[in-house]
N, C-alpha and C positions, 0 to 999 in steps of 0.2 A: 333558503340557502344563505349562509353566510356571508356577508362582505371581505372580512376578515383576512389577510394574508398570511395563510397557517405554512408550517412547514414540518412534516416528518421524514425524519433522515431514520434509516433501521440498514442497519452493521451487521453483515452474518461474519462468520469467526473462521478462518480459512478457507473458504469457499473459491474455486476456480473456477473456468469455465465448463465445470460440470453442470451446466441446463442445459436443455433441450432447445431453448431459443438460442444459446449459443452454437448449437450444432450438434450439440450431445446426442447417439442418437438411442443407447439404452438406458437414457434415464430420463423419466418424464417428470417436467417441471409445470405444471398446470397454471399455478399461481402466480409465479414467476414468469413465465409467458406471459399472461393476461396483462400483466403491469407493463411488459416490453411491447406488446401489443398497441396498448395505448399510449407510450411517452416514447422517449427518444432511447433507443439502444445504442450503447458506446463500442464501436469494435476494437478500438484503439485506446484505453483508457487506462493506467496504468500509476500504481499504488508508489510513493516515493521508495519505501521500505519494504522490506519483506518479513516484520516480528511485530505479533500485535500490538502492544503497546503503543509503539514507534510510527508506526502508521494509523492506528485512532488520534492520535498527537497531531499528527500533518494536518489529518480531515477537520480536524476542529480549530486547530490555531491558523491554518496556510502557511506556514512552516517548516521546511525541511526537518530533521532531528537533530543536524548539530548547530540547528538556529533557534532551536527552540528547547532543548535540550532534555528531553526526553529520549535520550542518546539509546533504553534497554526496554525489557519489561520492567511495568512497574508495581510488579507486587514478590511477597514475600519479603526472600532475603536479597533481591536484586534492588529493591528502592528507588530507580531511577525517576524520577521527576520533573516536570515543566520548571519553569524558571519561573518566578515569581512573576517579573516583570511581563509577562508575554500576555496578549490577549486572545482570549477563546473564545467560541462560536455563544454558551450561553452565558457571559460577560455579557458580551455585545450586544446580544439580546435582549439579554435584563437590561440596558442601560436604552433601549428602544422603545420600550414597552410591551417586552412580551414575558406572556407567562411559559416559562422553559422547565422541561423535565428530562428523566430520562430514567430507561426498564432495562431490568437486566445487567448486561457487563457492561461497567465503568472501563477498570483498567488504565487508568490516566491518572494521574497528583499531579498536585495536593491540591483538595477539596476547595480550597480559596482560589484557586488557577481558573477552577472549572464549578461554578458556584450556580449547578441547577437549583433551581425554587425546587422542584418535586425531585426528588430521589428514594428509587426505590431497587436500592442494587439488590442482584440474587442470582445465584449459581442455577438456578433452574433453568430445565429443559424445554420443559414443559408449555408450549408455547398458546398452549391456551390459557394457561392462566398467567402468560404475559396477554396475551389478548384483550382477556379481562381487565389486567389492570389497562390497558391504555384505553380501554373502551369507557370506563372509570376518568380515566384522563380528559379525553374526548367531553364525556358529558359535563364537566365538573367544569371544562372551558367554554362550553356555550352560553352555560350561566356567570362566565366572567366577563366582563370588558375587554379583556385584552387578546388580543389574539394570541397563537399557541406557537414553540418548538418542542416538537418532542423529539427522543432518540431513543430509539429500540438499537440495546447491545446483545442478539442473540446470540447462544453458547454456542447454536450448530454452526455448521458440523468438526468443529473440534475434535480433537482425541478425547477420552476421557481416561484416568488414571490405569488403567488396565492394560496389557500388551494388547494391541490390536482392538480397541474396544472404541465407541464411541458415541455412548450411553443408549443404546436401543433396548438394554435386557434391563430395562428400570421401567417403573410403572405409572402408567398416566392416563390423562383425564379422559376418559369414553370419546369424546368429541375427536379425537385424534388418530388416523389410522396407522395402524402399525405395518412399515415397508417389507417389501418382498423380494427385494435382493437377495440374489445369491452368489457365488463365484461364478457360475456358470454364466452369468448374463451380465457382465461389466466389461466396459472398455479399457482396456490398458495404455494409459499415454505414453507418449514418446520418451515421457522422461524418466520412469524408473521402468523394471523387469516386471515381463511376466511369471509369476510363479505364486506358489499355494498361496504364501503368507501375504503375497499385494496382493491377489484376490477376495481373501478376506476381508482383507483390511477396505478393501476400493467396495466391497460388496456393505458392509459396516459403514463406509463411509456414505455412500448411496443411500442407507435407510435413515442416514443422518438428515440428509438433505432433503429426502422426501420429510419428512418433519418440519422442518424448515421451509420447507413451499408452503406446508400448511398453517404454519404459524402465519407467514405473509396472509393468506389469504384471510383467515380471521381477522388479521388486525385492519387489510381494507375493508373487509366487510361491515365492521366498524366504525369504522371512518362514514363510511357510506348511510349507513342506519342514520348515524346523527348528521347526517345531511352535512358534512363537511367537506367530504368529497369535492367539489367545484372549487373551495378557496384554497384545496391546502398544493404545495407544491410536494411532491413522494419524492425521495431518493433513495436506490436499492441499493447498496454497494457492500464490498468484500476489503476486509484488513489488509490478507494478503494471500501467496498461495495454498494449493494442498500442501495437510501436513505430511508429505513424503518427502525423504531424500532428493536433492538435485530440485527442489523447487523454494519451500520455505523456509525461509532465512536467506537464503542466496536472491541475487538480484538478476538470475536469468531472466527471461521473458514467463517461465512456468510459476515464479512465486511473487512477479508484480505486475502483467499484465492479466486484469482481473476485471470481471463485469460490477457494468455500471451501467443503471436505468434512470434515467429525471422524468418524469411525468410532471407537465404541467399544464391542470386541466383546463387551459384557452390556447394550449399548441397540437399543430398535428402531429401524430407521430413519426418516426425518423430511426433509421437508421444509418447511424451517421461516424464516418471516418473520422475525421479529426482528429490529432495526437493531443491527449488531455493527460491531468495531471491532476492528484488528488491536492495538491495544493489548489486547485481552480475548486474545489467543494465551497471554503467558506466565500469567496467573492462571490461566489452564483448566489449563497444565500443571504448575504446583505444586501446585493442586488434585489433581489424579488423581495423583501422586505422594507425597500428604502434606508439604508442603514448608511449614512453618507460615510461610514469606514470602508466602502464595497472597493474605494484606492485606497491606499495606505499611503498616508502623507510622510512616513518614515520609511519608504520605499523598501523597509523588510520582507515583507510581503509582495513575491513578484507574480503571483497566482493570475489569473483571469477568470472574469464570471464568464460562467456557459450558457447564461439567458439566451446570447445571441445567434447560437448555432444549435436552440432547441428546435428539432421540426426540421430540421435541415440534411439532406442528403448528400450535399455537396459537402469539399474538403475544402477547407481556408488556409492558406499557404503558406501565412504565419504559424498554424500549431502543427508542427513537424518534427515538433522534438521536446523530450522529454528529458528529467535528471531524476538522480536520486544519490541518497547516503543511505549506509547501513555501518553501525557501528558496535553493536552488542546485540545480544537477541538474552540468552542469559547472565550476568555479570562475568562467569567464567568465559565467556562467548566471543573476546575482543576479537572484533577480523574488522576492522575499518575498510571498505570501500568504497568507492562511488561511480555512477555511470552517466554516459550519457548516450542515447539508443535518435537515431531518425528514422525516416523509413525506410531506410536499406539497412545500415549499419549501425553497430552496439557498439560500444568503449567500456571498458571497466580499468581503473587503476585503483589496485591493492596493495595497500598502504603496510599492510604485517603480512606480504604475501610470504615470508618468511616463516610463518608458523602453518601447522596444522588448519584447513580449516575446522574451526569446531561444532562439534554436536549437540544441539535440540536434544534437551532429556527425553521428549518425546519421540524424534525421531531414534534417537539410540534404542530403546526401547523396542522398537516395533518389529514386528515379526519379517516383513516387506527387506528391513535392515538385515536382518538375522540371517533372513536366506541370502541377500548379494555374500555378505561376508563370508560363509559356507558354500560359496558356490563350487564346483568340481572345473569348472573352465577354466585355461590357461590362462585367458588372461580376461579378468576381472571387470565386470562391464559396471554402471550405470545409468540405464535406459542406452542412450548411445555413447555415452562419455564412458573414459578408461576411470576406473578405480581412482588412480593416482592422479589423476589428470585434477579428479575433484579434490581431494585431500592436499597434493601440492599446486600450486597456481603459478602460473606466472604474474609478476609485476605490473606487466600490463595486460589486458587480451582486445583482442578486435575481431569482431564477428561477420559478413554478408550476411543478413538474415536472408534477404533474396536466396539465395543458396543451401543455407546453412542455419534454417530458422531453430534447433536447439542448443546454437552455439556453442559448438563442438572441435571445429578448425579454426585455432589461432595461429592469425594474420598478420600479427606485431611485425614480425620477423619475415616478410616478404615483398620485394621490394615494389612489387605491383602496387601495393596499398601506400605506400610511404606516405602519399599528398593527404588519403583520407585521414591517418592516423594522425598525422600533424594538424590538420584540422579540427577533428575530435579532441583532440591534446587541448589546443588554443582554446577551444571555444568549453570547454570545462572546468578549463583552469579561469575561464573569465565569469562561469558562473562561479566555481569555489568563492572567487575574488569579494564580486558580488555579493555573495550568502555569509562573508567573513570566516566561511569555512576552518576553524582551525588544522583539519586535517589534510590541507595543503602545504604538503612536501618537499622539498630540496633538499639533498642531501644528508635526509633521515631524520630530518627536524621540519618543527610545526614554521613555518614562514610567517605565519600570524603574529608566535610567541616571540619573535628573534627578530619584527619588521622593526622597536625603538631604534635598534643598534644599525639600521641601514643609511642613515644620513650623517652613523660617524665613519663611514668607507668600511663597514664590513664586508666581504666579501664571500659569498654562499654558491659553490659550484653549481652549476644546473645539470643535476644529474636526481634522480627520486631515492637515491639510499645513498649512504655514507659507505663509499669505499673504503677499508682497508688497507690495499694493497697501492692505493695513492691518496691520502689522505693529505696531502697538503693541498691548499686553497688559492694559491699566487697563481698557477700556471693552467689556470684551467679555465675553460669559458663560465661567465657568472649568471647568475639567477640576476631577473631584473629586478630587486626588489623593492625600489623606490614606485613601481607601480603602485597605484590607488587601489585602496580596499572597497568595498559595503557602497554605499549609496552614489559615490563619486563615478562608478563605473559604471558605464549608459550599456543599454542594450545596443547590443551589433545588430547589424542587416535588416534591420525592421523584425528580425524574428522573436516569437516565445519565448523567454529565457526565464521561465517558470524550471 
């Protein structure tokens, strides 16, 4: 057995709580199991972003997106990219001593940001012959010095360019069984419609994920063979959510709270409450590495490692709360928002609640879409949410999940909630503050862009959009804006403000 403190992190590609260890109950996850079996299960674990790009960016830098600015996706004609200056998981590593690789989807720039030793990117499904190569990987590192990161980017379960397709009627390596979904045998979530075309598509997307278990399972079996198994720390985790309407791309609870498993083989296993944040990925991984960046002496970086609540069944009363930005999903895609969710209550303020929200080519595309928009019913559903409800937004929204866990009844507007809302308000705009947020708003302007001109007595209403209809600035209560930005501004209440 190794001494060695290895680490493999492996990325499935919109995966929600479709396993069976999550409760699923017609879709079995074998593989998937067996790994939540022996390490810590996250119930509560939840993606900053909901567009993959944007949230592989978080997991590796501990970075929100508009702090690390990998703001979209980042290939084709979108281009979005890491800032040069920002550090990533295999930087870090390389600068520790370890030999870093990584299989399959990248999806992150520019290659100097993110400068694995092994790369071996490829749109394949195929997950045994990712297997292979990490098996390849595995052996190639036992005869190194150095200990290993690896990162498996699996394509499943994705869409793949087809209406409703997602890549099952392509052909692959023997070792690999081919799923047996059908429409007849799929669960319908809460959050889109039941009908032909989400059956398909949920039944398509099910033989996706049975793939996907198997791939896991190969690659620990792997791991295992070369006796690596004992040093290495596993993490299983998802981008963001199903690619369905009402979940991916939006920052509900259905396209950023997503499973997440850390096995680490000298802890017991656990399932464990906790409200964690994929910003807490890379601290947990310089932590079990020894990596003395595991603080960040430039307090950009507000993440927490999770070493200490591995094996742990109990809830620590500091992680209660979570944040996120979402800012572009495809360049055409601008809908800035952000949240902040505890464990009762959700916040969202949207920043261009003013437009459309817009559409995922792939979700446009889909057949699931095809049928809400052709529906014959009066008034036009979304799992539970109205049509329009989704397409126009309010400004702000405020959720009970206690009550109302597909956040559906917005609360902005009730006086019952007024103290939570103001709460929620405070303590987001202190993390905005915090994270230097540029898309921290006053009256319709960036507060960031416009903070020079506040110690010459400019004066910025406090209100989140630029009125029209009273646009002068003298007689109106002001935005504080001489408040501290970025590292100046401590955490409140002893809590998380990851």
């Amino acid at each position: 057995m190794s001494s060695k403190k290895n680490v493999l992190l492996m990325v499935a590609d919109d995966l929600g709580k479709q396993l069976s260890c999550y409760g699923a109950s017609t879709i079995h996850t074998p593989n998937i199991d067996h790994l939540a079996g022996q390490g810590t299960r996250f119930e509560y674990a939840f993606a900053s972003t909901a567009s993959c790009s944007g949230s592989r960016s978080v997991i590796y830098t501990g970075l929100h997106t508009h702090q690390n600015g990998q703001y979209g996706l980042a290939s084709h004609r979108h281009h979005f990219v890491t800032f040069d200056h920002v550090e990533t998981a295999p930087q870090l590593l390389n600068q520790n001593g370890y030999r870093t690789g990584i299989l399959g989807k990248i999806h992150v720039g520019p290659s100097a940001v993110y400068p694995w030793e092994v790369t071996k990117e490829s749109e394949t499904r195929d997950v045994a012959v990712i297997a292979d190569q990490a098996n390849e990987f595995f052996q190639e590192s036992q005869a190194d010095e150095r200990p290993f990161f690896l990162t498996i980017g699996f394509h499943d379960p994705h869409r793949d360019r087809t209406r409703g397709g997602f890549g099952n009627d392509q052909t692959y390596d023997s070792r690999i069984k081919k799923g047996s979904y059908n429409a007849d045998n799929v669960e319908i979530p809460s959050f889109i419609n039941d009908s032909p075309g989400a059956r398909f598509e949920l039944s398509e997307y099910y033989n996706s994920i049975h793939r996907l278990d198997q791939g896991i399972g190969f690659v620990l079996d792997a791991l295992d063979a070369a006796d690596l198994a004992e040093s290495t720390l596993v993490i299983f985790i998802s981008d963001n959510g199903p690619p369905f309407i009402n979940s991916k791309t939006t920052l509900f609870d259905a396209g950023v709270r997503l499973p997440l498993i850390i096995r680490d083989p000298k802890i017991q296993p656990a399932v464990n409450s906790d409200m964690v944040s994929y910003v807490d990925i890379l601290p947990t991984v310089l932590d079990y590495v020894g990596h003395p960046g595991v603080v960040d002496s430039t307090k950009k970086r507000l993440g927490h490692s999770l070493l200490p609540i591995l094996g742990s069944n109990t809830k620590i009363s500091e992680r209660n709360q979570v944040f996120g930005s979402h800012t572009f999903h495809e360049v055409t895609n601008y809908w800035p928002t952000r949240f902040i969710r505890d464990r009762r209550y959700k916040y969202h303020r949207n920043l261009a609640w003013r437009l459309d929200f817009p559409f995922a080519a792939d979700l446009y595309g889909s057949l699931s879409w095809e049928d809400i928009r052709n529906s014959s019913d009066s008034e036009i559903m979304i799992g539970e949410r109205k049509l329009k409800d989704y397409f126009f937004r309010a400004p702000e929204e405020l959720y009970d999940l206690e009550n109302d866990p597909n956040e559906v009844t917005n609360l902005v507007k009730d006086p019952n909630y007024a103290a939570v809302l103001d709460d929620l308000r405070t303590r987001l705009e202190t993390w905005q503050r915090r994270t230097e947020d540029p898309w921290l708003y006053r009256d319709g302007v960036s507060t960031w862009f416009i903070r020079y001109h506040f110690p010459a007595g400019l004066k910025v209403p406090d209100r989140l959009d630029f009125d029209a209809e009273r646009p002068g600035n003298q007689n109106e209560k002001h935005f504080a804006g001489n408040v501290s930005w970025g590292a100046d501004v401590d955490q409140f209440n002893g809590e998380n403000i990851a």
